[in-house]
PAMARFI-210855 format. One line per 4 residues: for each residue z, y, x of N, C-alpha, C. Coordinates in nm, 4 decimals. Atoms other than C-alpha are relative to their C-alpha. Layout:
BEGIN
Z:Y:X:Z:Y:X:Z:Y:X | ... .
END
This chain:
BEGIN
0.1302:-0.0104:0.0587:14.7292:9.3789:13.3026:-0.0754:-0.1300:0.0277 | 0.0372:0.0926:0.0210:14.5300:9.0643:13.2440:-0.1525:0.0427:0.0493 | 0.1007:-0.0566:-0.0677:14.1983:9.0490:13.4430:-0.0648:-0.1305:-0.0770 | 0.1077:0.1068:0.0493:13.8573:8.8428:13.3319:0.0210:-0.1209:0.1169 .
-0.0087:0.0834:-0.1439:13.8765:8.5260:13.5103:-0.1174:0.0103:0.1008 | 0.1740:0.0016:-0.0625:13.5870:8.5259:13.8131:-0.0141:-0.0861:-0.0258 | 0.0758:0.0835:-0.0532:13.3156:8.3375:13.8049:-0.0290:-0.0878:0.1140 | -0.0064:0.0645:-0.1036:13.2322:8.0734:14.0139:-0.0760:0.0560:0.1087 .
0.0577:-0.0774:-0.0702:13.1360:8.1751:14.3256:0.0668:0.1817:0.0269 | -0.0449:-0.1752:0.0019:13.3506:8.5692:14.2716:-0.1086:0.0766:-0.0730 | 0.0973:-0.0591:0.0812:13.0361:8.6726:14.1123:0.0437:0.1011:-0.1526 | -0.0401:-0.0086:0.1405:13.1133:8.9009:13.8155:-0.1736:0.0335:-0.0663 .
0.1077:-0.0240:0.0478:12.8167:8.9806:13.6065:-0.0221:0.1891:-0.0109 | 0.0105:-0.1460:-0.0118:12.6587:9.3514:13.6195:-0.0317:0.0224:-0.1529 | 0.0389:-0.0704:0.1379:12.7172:9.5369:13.3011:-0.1313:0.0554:-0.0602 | 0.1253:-0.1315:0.0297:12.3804:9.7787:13.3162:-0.1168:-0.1764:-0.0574 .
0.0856:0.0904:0.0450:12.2030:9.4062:13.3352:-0.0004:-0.0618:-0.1031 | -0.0317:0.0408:0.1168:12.3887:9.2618:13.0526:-0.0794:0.1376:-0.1385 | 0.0274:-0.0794:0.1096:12.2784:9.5980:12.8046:-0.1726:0.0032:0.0063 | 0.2082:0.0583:0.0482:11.8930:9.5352:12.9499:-0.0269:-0.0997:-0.0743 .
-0.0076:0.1242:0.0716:11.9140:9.2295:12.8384:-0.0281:0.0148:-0.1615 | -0.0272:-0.0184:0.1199:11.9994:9.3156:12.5012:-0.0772:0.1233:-0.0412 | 0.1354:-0.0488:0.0471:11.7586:9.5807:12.4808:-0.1210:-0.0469:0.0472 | 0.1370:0.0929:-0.0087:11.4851:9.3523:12.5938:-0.0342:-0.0798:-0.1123 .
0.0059:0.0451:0.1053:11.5681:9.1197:12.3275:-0.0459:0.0943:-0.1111 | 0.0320:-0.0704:0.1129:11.5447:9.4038:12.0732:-0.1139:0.0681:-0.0234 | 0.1255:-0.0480:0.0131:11.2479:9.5164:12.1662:-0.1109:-0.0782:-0.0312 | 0.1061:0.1684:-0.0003:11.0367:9.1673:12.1711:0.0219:0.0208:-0.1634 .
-0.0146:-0.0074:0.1071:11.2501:9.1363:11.8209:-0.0965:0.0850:-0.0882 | 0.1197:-0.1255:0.0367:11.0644:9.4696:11.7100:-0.1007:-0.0112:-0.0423 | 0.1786:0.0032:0.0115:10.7303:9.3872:11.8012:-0.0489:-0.0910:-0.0492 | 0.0386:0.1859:0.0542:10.7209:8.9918:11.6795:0.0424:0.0148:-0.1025 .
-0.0466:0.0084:0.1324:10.9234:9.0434:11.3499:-0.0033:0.1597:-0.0898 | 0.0197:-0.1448:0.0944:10.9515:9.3948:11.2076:-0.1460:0.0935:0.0247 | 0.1119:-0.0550:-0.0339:10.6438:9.5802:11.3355:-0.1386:-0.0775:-0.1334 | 0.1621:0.0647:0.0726:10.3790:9.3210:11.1800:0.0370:-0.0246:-0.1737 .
-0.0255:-0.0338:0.1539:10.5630:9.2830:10.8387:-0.0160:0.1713:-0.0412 | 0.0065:-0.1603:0.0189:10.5768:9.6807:10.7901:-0.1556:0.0068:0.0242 | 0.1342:0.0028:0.0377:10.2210:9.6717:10.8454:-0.0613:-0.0739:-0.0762 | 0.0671:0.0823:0.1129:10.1514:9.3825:10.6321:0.0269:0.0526:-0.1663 .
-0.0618:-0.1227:0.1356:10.3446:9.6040:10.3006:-0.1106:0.1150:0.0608 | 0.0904:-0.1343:0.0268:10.1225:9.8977:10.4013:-0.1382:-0.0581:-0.0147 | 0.1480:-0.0110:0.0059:9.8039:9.7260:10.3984:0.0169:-0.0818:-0.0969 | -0.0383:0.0766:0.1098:9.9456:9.5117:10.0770:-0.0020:0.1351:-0.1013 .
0.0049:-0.1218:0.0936:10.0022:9.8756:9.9109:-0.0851:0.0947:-0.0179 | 0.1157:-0.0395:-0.0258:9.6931:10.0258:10.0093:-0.0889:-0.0708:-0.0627 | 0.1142:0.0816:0.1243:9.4893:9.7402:9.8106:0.0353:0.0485:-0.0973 | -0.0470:-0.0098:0.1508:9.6943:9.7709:9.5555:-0.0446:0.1594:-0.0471 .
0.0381:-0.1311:0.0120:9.6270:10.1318:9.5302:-0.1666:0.0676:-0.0258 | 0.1614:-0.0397:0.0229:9.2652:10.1126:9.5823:-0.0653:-0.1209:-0.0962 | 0.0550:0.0493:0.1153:9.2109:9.8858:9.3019:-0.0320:0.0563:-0.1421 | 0.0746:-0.1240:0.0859:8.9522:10.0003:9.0348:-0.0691:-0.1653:-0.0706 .
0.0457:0.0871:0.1029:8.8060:9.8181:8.7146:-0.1279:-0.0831:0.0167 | 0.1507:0.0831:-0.0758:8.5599:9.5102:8.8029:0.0242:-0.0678:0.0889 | -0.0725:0.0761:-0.1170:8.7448:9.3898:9.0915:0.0548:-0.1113:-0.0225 | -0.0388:0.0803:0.0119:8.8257:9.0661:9.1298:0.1141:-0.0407:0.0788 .
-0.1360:0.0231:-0.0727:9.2080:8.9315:9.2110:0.0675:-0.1304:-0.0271 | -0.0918:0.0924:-0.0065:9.4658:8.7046:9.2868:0.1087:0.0264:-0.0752 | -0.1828:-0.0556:0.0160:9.8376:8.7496:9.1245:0.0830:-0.1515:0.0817 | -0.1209:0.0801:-0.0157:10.1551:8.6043:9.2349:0.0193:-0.1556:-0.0199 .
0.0085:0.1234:0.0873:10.1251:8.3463:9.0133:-0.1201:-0.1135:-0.0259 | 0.1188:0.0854:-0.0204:9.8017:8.1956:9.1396:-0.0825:-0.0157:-0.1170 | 0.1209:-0.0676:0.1104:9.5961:8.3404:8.8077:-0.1148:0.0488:0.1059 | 0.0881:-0.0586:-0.0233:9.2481:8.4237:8.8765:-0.0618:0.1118:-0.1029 .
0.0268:-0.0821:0.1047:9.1128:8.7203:8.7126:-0.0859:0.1242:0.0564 | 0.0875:-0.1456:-0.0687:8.9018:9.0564:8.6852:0.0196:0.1072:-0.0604 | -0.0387:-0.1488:0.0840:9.0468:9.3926:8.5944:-0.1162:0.0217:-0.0721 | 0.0807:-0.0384:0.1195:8.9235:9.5191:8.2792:0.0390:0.1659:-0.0320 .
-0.0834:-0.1021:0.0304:9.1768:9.8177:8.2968:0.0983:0.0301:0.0665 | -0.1482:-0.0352:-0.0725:9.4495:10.0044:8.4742:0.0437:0.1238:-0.0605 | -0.0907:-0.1444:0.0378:9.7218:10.2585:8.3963:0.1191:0.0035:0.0483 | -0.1544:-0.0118:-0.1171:10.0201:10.3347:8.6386:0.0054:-0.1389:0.0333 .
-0.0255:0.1515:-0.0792:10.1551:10.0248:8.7097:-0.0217:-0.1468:-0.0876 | 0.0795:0.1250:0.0382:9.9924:9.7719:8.4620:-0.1392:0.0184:0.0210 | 0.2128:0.0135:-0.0015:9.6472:9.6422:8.4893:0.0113:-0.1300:-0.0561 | -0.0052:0.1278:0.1060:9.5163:9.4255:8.2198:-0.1551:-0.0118:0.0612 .
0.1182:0.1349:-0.0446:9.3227:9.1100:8.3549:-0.0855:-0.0985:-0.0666 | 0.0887:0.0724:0.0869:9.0509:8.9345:8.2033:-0.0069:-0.1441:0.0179 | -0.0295:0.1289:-0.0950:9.1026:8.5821:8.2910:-0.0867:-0.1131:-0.0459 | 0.1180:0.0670:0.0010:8.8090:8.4284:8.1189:0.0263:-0.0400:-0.1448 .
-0.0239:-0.0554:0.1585:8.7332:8.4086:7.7292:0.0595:0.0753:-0.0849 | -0.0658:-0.0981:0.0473:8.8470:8.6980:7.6351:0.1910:0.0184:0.0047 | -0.1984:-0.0289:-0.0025:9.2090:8.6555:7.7222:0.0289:0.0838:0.0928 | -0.0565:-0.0643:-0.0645:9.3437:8.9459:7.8775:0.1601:0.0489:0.0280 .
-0.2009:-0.0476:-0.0438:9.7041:8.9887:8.0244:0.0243:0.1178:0.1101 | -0.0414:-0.0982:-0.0167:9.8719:9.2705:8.1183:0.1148:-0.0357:0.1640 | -0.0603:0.1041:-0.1310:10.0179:9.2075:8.4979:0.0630:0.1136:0.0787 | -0.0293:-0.1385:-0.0687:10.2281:9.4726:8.6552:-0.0562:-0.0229:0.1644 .
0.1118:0.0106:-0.0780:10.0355:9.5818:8.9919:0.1143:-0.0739:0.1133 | -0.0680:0.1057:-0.1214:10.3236:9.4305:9.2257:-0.0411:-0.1178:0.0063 | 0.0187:0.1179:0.0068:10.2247:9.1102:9.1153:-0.1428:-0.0370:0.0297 | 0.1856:-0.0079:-0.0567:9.8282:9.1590:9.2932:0.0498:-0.0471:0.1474 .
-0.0175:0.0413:-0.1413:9.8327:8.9665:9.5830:-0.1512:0.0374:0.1183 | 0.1448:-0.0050:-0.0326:9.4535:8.9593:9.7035:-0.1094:0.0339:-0.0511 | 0.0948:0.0319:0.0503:9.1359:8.9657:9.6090:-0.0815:-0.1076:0.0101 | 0.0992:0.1521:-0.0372:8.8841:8.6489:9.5862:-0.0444:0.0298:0.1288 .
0.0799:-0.0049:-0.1702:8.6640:8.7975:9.9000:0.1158:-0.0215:0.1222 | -0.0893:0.0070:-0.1488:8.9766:8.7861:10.0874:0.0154:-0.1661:-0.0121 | -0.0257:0.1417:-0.0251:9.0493:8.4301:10.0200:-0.1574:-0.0594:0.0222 | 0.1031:0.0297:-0.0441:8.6698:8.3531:10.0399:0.0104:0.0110:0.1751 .
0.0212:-0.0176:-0.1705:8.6859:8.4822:10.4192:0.0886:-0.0565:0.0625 | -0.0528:0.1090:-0.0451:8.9400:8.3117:10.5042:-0.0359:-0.1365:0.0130 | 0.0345:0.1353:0.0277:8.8137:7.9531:10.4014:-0.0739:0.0069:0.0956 | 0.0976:-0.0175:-0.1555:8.5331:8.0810:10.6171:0.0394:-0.0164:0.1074 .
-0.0302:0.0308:-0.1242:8.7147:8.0888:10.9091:0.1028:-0.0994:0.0190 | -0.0297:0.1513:-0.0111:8.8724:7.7292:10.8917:-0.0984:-0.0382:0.0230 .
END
């Protein structure tokens, strides 16, 4: 039977410390990368949801505009002389006040 070589010193390493380890990492992982995205989609789908005619927005596509209309998942945007486009609601990023408050705090 073929044994691990020791370490220097005879030292072997303790298993239980090696699997903390690796659930330490996964937990940090957790809280720094998955945690704050999953809240950033719920409070991204929650605008989107509470958007109502008059409101002013951002899309995707760095259009400015102001609902004129919604119905399931289009909402047609007014984008200034009468041109209105039809923008499915995934593509709502913000609203102006949010990018206004931001600038503010730069």
């Amino acid at each position: 039977m073929l044994m691990p070589p020791a370490s220097e010193g005879g030292k072997q390493q303790n298993p239980m410390q090696m699997f903390i380890m690796l659930a330490l990492i996964i937990v940090v992982f957790y809280f720094f990368m998955i945690r704050p995205q999953v809240k950033r989609q719920k409070e991204l789908k929650n605008f989107r949801d509470s958007l109502e005619k008059g409101d002013k927005i951002i899309t995707t596509g760095g259009i400015y505009g102001k609902i004129s209309g919604i119905s399931d998942n289009i909402v047609s945007v007014d984008v200034g002389n009468g041109v209105i486009l039809k923008i499915d609601k995934s593509a709502i990023v913000k609203d102006v006040a949010d990018l206004q408050n931001e600038q503010q705090k730069k």
